[in-house]
Z-matrix of the N, CA and C atoms (Angstrom, degrees):
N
C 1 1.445
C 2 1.518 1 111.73
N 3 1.193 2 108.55 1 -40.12
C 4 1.723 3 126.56 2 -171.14
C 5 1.928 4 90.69 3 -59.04
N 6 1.424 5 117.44 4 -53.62
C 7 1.846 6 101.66 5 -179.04
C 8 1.482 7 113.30 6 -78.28
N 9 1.089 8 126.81 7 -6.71
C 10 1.382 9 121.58 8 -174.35
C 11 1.689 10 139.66 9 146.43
N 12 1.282 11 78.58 10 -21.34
C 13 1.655 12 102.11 11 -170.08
C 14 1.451 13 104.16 12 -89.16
N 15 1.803 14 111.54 13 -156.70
C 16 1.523 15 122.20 14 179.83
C 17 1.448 16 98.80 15 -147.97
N 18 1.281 17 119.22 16 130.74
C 19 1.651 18 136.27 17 174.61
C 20 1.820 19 89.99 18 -24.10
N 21 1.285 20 128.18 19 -75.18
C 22 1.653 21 124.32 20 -168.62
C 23 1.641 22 113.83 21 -40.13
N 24 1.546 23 113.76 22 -43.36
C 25 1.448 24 109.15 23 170.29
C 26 1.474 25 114.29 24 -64.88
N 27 1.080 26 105.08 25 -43.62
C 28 2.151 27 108.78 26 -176.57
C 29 1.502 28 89.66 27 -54.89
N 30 1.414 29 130.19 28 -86.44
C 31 0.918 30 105.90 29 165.01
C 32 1.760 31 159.66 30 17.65
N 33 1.575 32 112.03 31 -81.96
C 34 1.118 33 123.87 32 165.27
C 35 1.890 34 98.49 33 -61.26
N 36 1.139 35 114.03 34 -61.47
C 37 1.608 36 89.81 35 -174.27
C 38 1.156 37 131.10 36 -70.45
N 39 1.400 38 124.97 37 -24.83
C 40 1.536 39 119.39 38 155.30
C 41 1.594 40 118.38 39 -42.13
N 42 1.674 41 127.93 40 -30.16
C 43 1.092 42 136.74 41 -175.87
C 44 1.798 43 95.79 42 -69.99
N 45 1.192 44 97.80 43 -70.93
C 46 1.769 45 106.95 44 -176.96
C 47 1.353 46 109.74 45 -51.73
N 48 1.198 47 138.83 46 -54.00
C 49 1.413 48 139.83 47 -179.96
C 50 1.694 49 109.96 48 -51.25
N 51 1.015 50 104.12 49 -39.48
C 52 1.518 51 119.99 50 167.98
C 53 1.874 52 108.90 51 -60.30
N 54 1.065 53 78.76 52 -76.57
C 55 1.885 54 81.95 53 177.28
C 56 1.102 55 117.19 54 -61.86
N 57 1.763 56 132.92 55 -30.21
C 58 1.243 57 105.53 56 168.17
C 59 2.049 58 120.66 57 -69.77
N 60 1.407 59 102.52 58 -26.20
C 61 1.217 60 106.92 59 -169.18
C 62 1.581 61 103.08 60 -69.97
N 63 1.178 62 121.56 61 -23.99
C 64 1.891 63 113.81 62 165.47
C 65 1.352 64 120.10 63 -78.01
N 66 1.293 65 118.68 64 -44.80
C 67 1.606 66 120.91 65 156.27
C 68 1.167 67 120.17 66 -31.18
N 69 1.548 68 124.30 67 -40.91
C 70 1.239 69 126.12 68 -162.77
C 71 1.502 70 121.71 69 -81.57
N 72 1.214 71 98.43 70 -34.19
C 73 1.850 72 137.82 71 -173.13
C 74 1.507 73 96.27 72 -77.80
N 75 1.695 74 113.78 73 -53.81
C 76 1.479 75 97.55 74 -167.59
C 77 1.382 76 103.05 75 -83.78
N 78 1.968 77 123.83 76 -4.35
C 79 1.213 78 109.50 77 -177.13
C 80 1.497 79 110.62 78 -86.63
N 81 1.954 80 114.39 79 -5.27
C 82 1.438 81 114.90 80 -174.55
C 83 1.924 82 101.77 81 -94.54
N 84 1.368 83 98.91 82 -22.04
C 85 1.847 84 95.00 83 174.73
C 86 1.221 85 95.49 84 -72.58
N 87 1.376 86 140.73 85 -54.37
C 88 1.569 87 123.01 86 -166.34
C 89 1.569 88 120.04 87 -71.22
N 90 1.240 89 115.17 88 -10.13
C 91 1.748 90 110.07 89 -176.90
C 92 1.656 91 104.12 90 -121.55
N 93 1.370 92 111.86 91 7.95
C 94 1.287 93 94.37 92 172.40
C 95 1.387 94 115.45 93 -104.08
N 96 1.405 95 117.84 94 71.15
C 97 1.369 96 128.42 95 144.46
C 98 1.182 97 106.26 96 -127.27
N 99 1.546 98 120.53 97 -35.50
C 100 1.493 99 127.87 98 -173.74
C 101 1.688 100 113.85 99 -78.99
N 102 1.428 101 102.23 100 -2.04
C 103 1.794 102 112.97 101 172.40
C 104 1.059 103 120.90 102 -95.30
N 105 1.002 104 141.64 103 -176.99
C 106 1.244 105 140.71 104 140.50
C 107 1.644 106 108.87 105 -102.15
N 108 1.305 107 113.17 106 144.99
C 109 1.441 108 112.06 107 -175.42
C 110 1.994 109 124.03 108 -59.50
N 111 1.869 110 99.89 109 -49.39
C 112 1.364 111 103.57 110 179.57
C 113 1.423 112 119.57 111 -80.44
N 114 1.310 113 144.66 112 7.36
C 115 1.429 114 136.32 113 126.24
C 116 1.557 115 114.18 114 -71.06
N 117 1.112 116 126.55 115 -30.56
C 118 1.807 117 120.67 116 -176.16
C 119 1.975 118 91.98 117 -67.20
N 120 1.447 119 94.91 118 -64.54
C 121 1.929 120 82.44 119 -176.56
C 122 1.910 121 113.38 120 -74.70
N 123 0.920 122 131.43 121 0.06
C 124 1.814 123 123.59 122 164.11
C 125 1.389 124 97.42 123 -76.97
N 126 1.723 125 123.16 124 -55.12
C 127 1.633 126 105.81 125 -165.15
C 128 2.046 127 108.90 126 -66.27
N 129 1.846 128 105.49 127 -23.92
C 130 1.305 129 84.48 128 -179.40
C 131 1.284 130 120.96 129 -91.88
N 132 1.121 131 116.75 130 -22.39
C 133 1.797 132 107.37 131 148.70
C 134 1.135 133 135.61 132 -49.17
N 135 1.385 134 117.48 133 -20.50
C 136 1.875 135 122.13 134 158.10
C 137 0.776 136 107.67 135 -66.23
N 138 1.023 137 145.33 136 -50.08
C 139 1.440 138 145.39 137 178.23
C 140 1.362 139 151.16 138 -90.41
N 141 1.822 140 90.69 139 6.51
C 142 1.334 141 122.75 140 149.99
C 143 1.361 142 111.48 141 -65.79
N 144 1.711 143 113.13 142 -60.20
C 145 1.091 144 129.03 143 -170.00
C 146 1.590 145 116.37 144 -55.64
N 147 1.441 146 116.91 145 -38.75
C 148 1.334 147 125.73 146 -166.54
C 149 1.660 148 90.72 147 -92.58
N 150 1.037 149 148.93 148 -30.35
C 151 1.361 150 133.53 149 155.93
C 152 0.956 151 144.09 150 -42.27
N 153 1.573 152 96.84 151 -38.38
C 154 1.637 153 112.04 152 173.57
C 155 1.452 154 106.46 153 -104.78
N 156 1.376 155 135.36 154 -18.72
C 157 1.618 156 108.81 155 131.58
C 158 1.093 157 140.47 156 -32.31
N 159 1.352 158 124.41 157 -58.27
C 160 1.473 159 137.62 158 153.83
C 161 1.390 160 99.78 159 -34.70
N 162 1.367 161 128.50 160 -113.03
C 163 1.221 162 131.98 161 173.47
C 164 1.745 163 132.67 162 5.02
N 165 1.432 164 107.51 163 -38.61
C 166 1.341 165 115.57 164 162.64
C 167 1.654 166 114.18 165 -89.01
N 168 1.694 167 109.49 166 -12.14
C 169 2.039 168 86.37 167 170.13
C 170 1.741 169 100.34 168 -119.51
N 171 1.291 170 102.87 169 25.41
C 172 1.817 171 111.65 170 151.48
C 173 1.193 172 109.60 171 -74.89
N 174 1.675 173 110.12 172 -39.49
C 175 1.599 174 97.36 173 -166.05
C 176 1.524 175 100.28 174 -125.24
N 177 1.307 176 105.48 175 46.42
C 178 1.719 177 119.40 176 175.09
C 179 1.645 178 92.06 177 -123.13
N 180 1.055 179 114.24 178 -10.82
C 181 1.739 180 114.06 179 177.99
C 182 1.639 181 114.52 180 -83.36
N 183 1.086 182 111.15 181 150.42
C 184 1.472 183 124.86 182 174.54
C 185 1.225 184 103.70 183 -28.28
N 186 1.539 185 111.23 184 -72.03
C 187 1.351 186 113.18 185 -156.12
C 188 1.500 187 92.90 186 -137.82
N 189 1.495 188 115.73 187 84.09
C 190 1.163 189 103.96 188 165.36
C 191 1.631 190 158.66 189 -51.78
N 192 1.142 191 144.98 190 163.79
C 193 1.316 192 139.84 191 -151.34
C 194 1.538 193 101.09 192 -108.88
N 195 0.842 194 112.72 193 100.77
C 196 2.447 195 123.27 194 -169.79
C 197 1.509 196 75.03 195 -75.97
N 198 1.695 197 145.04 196 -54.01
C 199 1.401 198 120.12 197 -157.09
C 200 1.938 199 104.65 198 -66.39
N 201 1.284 200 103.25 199 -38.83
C 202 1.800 201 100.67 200 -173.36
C 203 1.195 202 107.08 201 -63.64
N 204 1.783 203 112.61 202 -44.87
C 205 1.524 204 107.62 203 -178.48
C 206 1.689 205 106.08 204 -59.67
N 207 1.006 206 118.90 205 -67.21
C 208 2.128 207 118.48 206 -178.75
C 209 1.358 208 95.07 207 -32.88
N 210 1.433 209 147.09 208 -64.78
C 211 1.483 210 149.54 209 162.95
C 212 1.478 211 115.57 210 -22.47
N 213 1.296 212 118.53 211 -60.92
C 214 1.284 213 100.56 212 -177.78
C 215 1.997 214 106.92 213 -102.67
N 216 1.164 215 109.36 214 16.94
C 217 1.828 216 93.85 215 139.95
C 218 0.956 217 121.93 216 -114.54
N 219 1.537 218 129.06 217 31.30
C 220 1.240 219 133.59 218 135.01
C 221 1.531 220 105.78 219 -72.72
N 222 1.069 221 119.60 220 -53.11
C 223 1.425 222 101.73 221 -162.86
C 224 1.262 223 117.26 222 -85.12
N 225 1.126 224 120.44 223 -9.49
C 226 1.621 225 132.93 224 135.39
C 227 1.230 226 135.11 225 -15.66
N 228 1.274 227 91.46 226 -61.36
C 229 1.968 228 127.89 227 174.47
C 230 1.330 229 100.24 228 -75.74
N 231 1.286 230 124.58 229 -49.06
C 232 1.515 231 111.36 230 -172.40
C 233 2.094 232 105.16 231 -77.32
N 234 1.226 233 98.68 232 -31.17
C 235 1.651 234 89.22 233 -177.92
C 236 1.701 235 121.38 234 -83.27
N 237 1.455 236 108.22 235 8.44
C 238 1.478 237 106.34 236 -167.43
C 239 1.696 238 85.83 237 -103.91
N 240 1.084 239 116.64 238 -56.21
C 241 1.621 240 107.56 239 176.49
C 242 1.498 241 117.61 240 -1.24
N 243 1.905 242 105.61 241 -90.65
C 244 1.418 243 115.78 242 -165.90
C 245 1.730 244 109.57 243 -59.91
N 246 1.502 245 115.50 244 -37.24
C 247 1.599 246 99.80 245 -175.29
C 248 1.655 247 100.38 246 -85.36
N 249 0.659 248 123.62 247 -32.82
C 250 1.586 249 105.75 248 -151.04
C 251 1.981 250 92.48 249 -115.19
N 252 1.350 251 138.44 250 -36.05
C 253 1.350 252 144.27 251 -177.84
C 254 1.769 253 107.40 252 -57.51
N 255 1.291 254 81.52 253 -115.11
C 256 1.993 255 103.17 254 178.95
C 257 1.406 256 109.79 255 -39.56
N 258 1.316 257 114.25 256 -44.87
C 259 1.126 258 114.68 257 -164.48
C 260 1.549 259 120.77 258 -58.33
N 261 1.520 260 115.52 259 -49.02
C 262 1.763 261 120.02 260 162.48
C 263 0.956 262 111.26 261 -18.37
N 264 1.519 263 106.63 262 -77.19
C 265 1.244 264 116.08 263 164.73
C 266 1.355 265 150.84 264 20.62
N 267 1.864 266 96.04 265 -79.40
C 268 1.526 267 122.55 266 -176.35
C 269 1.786 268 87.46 267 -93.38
N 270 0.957 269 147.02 268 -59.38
C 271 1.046 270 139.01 269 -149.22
C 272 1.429 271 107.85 270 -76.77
N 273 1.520 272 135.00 271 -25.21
C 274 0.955 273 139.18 272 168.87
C 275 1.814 274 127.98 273 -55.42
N 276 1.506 275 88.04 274 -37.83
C 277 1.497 276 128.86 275 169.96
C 278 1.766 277 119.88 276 -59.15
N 279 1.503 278 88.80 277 -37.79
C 280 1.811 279 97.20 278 -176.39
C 281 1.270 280 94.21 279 -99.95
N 282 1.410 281 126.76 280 -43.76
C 283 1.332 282 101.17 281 176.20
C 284 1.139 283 173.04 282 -82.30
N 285 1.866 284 88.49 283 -7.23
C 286 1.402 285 119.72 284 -172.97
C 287 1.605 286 94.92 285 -118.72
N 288 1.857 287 103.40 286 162.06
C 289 1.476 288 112.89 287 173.76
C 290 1.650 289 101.57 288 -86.83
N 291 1.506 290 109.78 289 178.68
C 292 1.783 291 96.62 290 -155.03
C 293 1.373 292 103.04 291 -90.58
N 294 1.548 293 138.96 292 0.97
C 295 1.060 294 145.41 293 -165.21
C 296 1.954 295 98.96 294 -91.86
N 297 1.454 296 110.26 295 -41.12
C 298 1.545 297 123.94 296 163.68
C 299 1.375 298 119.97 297 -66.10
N 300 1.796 299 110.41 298 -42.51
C 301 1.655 300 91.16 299 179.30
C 302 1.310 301 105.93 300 -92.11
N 303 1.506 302 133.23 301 -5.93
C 304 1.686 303 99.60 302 147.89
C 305 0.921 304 139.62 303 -83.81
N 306 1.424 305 137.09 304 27.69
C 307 1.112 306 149.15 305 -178.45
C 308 2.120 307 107.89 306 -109.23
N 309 1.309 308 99.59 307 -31.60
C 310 1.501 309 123.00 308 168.12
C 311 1.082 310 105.14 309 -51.54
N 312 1.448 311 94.67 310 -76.20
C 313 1.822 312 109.87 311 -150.94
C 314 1.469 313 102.11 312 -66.28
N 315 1.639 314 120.93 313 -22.07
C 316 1.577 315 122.60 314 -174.09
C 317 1.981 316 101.58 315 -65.47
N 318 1.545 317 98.15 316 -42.37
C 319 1.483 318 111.62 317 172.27
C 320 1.586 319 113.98 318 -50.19
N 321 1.260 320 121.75 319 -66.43
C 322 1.333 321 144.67 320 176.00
C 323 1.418 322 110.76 321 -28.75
N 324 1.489 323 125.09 322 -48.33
C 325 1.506 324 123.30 323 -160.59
C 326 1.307 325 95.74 324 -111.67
N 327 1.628 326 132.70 325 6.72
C 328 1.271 327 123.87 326 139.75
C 329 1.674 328 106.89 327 -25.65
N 330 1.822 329 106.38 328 164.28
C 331 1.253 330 118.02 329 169.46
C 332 1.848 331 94.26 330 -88.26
């Protein structure tokens, strides 16, 4: 309430931010065999990048727009998934023997 909004909108986008961020994940487990990995993570880093461009002259404006900003951290949420989420993951998996990627992945989910 304190930035602008009403508990029912926080709300609704915590729901969507949520759902897009599983959509995204189960849409990067199902196509990542049929992808190739370094176009799936270049296009979602463009569009990391151009989000959070956006995102910084939403709130470089007078009176910024809380619906565009909630909009583009959804799509935020949906583009960090496939490059930077699941993807570790699988690649960690192909590349290392299993005695190395648990020793990784124990590293990895450090803070």
């Amino acid at each position: 309430e304190a930035a602008g909004g009403s508990r029912r909108a926080a709300g609704v986008i915590v729901v969507l931010f949520g759902v897009a961020k599983l959509l995204a994940t189960l849409g990067v487990v199902a196509a990542i065999d049929d992808t190739d990995r370094r176009p799936l993570l270049a296009v979602c880093c463009v569009v990391l990048a151009l989000a959070n461009g956006a995102f910084s002259l939403v709130f470089s404006a007078s009176k910024p727009s809380l619906t565009l900003a909630a909009i583009l951290v959804i799509v935020m949420a949906t583009a960090f998934p496939p490059a930077f989420g699941a993807l570790n993951f699988v690649l960690l998996g192909e590349l290392f023997p299993p005695a190395v990627k648990a020793r990784l992945l124990s590293l990895e989910m450090l803070p």
